[in-house]
KOLZA-318513 format. One record per residue (C-alpha): residue number from 1; x, y, z; residue in one letter. Coordinates in steps of 0.5 Angstrom, whole numbers, plus 500, padded with zeros to 3 digits. Example, Ala and Ser with C-alpha at 12.3 -4.5 7.8 and 13.67 -1.06 7.14 Angstrom:
<recs>
1,525,491,516,A;
2,527,498,514,S;
</recs>
This chain:
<recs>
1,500,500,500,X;
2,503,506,497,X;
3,503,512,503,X;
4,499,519,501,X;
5,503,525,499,X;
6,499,529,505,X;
7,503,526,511,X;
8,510,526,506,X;
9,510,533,507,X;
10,511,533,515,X;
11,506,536,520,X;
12,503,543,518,X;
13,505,549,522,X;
14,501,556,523,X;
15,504,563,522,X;
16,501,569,523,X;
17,503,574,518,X;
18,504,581,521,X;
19,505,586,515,X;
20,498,587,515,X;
21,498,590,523,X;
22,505,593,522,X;
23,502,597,516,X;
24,496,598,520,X;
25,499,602,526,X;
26,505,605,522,X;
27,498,609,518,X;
28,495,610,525,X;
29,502,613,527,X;
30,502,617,521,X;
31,494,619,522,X;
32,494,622,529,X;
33,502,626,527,X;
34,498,629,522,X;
35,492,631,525,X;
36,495,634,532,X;
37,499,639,527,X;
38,492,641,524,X;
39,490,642,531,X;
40,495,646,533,X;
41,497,650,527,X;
42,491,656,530,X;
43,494,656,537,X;
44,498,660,540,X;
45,500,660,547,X;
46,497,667,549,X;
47,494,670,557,X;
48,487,672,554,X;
49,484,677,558,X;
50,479,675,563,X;
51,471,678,563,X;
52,467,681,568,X;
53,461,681,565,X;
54,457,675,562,X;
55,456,679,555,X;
56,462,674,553,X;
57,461,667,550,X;
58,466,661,548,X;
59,467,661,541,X;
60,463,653,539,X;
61,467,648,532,X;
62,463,652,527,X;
63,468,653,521,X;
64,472,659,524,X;
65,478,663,522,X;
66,482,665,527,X;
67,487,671,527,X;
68,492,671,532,X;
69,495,677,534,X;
70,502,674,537,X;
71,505,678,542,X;
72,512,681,543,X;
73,516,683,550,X;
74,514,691,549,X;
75,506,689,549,X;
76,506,690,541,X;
77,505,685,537,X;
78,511,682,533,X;
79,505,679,529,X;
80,499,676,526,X;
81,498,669,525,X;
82,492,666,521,X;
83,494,658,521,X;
84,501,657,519,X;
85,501,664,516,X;
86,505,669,519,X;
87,504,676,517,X;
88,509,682,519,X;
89,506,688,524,X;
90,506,693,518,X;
91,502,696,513,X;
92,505,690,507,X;
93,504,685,512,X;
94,496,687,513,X;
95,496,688,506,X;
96,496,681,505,X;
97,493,679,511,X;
98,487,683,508,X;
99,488,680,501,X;
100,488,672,505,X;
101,482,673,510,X;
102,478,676,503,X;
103,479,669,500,X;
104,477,665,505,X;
105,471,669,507,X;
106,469,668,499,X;
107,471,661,500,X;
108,467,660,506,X;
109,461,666,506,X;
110,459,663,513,X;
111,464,663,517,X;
112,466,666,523,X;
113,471,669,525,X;
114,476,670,532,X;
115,481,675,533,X;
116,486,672,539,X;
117,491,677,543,X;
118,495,677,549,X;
119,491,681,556,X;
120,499,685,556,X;
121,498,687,548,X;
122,496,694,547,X;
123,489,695,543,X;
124,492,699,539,X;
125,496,693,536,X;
126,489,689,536,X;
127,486,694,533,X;
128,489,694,526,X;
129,487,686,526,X;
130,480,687,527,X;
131,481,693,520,X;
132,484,687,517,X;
133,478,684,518,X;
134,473,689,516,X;
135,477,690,509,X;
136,478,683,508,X;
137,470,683,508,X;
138,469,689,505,X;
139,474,686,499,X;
140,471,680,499,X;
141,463,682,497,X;
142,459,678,501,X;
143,453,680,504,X;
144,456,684,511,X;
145,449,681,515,X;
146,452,674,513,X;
147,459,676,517,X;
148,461,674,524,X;
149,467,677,528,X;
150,469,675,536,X;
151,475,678,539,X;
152,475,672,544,X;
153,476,673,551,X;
154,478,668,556,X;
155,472,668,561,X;
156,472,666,569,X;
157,469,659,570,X;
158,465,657,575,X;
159,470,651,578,X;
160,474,658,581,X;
</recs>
């Protein structure tokens, strides 16, 4: 009697194959770098000037654009950020920031806007941000009753 091939071969063994896995977590890895970049790319570490009255509220996750106004030693501004970008504190570097904030504001007609400055900067370097965002609306052509703008301030919680 003739033996059958299957036990020629020897006893079967199991192996796992781990690139798929390897390949699935390096993706995750790659995913969560990205995101917490986009996340952090509209912060900037500021000491938000704190309100008395209840007239201030926190701005919610509805499509926003927010305009840091990046403070320097002397209460200044050293310069206006929206996103990654970094604009210069004078008169060119508004222009584009001008320029930017139109195209945004044609691009998303219902979006709101938040300007963001340290308690120690001066207004009147927070004032030529909010300019800014008055032309880019004027520039852009919408329909101003459609435009939101918050100068955001940090606010007293209730946990003390």
């Amino acid at each position: 009697m003739r033996a059958s091939r299957i036990h020629r071969r020897g006893p079967s063994t199991f192996e796992a194959n781990m690139t798929p896995l390897i390949d699935m977590a390096f993706l995750l890895i790659v995913f969560f770098v990205l995101v917490s970049q986009v996340a952090s790319a509209e912060f900037v570490e500021l000491a938000l000037p704190r309100t008395s009255s209840g007239a201030a509220t926190r701005p919610d996750d509805t499509q926003r654009i927010v305009v840091n106004v990046v403070p320097a030693r002397d209460g200044g501004a050293a310069a206006y950020r929206l996103g990654k970008r970094e604009f210069a504190p004078d008169e060119a570097g508004l222009r584009d920031l001008v320029a930017t904030l139109a195209r945004a504001m044609r691009d998303q007609p219902s979006v709101e806007v938040n300007v963001r400055a340290d308690r120690a900067t001066a207004y009147s370097w927070v004032r030529p941000a909010m300019d800014a965002v008055a032309d880019g609306l004027a520039e852009s052509g919408i329909d101003r009753s459609r435009a939101r703008v918050r100068l955001v301030v940090l606010g007293e919680r209730a946990d003390g």
